[in-house]
N, C-alpha and C positions, 0 to 999 in steps of 0.2 A: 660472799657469793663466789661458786665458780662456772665457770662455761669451759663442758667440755666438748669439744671438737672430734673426738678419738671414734672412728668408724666401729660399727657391729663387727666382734670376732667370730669366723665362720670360715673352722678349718676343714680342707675339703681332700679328700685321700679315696686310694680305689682308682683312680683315673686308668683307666686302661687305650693302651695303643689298640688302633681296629675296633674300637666301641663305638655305642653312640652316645656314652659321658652327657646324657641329658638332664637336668633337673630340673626344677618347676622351684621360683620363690612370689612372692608375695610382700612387697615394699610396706614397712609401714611407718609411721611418724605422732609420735603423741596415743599411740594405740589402733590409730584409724587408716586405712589402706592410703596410700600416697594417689594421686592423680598425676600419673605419668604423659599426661596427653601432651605431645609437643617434644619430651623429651628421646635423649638417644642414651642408649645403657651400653657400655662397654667392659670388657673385663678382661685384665691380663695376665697370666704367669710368670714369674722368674727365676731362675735357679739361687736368687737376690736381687735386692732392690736394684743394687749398681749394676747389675747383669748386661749384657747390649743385646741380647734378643732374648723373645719373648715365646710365649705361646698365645695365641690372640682364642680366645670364645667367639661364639654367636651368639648374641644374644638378642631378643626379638620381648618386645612389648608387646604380651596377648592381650591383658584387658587394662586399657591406661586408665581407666576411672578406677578399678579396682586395685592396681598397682602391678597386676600382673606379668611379670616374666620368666623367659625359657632362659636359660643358659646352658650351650653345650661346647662340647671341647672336644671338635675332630678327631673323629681314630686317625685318619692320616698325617694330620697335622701334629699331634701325640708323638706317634711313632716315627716322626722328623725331630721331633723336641729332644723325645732320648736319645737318640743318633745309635749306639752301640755299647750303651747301658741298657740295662733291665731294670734299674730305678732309679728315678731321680726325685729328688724333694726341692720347695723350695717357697716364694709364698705368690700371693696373689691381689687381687683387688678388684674393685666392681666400683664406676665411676657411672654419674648422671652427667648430662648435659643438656641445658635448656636452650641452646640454640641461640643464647642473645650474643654472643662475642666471649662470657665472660670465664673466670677459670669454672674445671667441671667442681664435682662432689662425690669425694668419696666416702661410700656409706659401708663397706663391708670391705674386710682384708684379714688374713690370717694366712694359714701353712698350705700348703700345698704339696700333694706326692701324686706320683703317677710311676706307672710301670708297664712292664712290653705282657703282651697277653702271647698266652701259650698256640691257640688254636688260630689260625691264619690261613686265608689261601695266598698260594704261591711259597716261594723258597719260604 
């Protein structure tokens, strides 16, 4: 027997600075949508795991019986991440939390890229 632990791979690229880096997922467990009710979803970037800062998402639980969630990833916050690069890569993760004290779960991680978008207002 084994038991594996190893979160869904789901590499995420395109990220543009000034977007709205929005996407729609849909948790599921055994085939059947998750019941998010209760829970908090978080998710984070890093140029590496060892990295010291991060790029944080929002993420918002639309239908918790269905498993429903947004995850987006600020243009502004983006375009803070690259500082004075046009692309950076690096990876990422998507973490539950049920609220009782205990460690979270992470169900999703893979690569991660972003880059500066062309059209902007201002300088």
């Amino acid at each position: 027997m084994a038991i594996n632990l190893t979160p869904a791979v789901v590499d995420i690229s395109g990220v543009r600075a000034g977007d709205r880096n929005l996407f729609n997922l849909t948790l599921r467990s055994a085939g059947k949508p998750m019941d998010l009710t209760g829970y908090t979803v978080t998710a984070q970037a890093r140029t590496t795991v060892a990295a010291t800062t991060g790029l944080d998402a929002v993420c918002t639980v639309v239908d918790p019986a269905g498993g429903g969630v947004t995850v987006r990833w600020p243009g502004d916050d983006v375009r803070t991440w690259l500082g004075s690069k046009v692309t950076q890569a690096g990876v990422w993760d998507l973490q539950l939390d049920d609220g009782s004290g205990g460690d979270p779960w992470t169900i999703i991680s893979g690569e991660f890229a972003a880059e500066m978008d062309v059209t902007r207002v201002g300088p």
